[in-house]
Every structure is written in structure tokens, then in C-alpha cells.
C-alpha positions in Angstrom: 49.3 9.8 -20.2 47.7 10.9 -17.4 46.2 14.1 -19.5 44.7 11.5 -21.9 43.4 9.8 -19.0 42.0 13.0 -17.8 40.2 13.7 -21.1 38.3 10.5 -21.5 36.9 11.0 -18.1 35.5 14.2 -19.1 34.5 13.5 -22.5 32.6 10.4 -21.2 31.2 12.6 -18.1 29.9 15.0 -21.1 28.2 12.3 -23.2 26.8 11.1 -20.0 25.2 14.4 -19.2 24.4 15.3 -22.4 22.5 11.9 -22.8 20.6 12.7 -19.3 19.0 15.7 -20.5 18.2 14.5 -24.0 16.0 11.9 -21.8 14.8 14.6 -19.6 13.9 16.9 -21.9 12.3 14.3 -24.7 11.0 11.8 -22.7 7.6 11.7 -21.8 6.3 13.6 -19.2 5.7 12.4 -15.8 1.7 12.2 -15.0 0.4 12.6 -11.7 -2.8 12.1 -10.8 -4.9 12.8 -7.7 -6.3 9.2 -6.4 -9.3 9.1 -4.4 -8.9 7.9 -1.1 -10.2 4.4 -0.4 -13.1 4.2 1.1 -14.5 1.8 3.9 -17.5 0.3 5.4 -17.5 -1.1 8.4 -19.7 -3.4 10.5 -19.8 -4.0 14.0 -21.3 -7.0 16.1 -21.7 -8.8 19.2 -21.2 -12.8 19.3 -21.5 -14.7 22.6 -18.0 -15.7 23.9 -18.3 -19.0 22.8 -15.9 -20.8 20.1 -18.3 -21.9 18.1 -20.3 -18.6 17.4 -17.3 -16.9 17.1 -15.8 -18.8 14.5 -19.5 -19.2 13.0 -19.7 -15.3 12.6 -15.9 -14.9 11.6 -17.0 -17.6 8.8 -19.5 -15.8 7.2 -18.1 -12.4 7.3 -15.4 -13.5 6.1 -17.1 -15.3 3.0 -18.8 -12.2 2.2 -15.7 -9.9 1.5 -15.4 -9.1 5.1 -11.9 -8.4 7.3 -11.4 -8.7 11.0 -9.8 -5.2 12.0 -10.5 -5.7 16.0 -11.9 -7.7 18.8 -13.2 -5.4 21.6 -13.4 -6.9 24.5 -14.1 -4.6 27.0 -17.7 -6.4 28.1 -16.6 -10.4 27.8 -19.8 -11.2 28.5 -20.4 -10.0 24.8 -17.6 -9.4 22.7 -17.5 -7.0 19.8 -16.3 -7.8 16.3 -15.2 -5.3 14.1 -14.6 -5.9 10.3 -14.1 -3.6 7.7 -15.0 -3.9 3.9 
């Protein structure tokens, strides 16, 4: 019994294979293409460190496609706002 047992675990493993590299070998082949790397634009601006302007300038960049990427504050009399496209 436990020969038989032994057998169907093999034949099954050999089917198994065999079926693998039928689909490896007649299946279609894998294509790999090069992508171009995206490309960015970026726009930098000051805004006085109020609420309102801020918001005002995050507003319309933001309407036009725009994403905040950083706020650079190192002046705070006159923040920077980055965004990227």
C-alpha cells in the first residue's frame, strides 16, 4: 500500500512538472520594456506668513495640477512653497 501510495505522489509530481514547462516553454513570452523616467517641473514661491495667502496660493496651485512637496521655512518672515508638477 504504501508503494502505491509512493507512485501516485510521483506520477502526480511528473504531470505537475511536465505541465510547468509545457507553460514555460509555450506560453507567451515575457516583455520587458524600458520606461522612461517621469519627469517633473517644479515651482517655487514665497507667500507672506499669513493664513490667508497661504491657503490663497495653496488654492490655486493646487487647482492648476499642482502638489505641495515642502514648506521651507528657514526665513519666516517669507516662507517658501515648493510644489511639483
Amino acid at each position: 500500500m504504501l508503494t502505491i501510495r509512493i507512485s501516485v505522489a510521483w506520477t502526480i509530481a511528473a504531470v505537475t512538472l511536465v505541465v510547468l514547462g509545457l507553460m514555460v516553454l509555450l506560453g507567451q513570452p515575457f516583455a520587458v520594456t524600458a520606461q522612461e523616467p517621469k519627469r517633473y517641473q517644479y515651482q517655487i514661491i514665497e507667500v507672506l506668513p499669513d493664513t490667508e495667502d497661504m491657503r490663497a496660493a495653496l488654492n490655486e496651485f493646487g487647482a492648476n495640477g499642482w502638489e505641495l512637496v515642502t514648506v521651507a521655512t528657514a526665513n519666516m518672515t517669507n516662507p517658501r512653497l515648493i510644489f511639483k508638477k
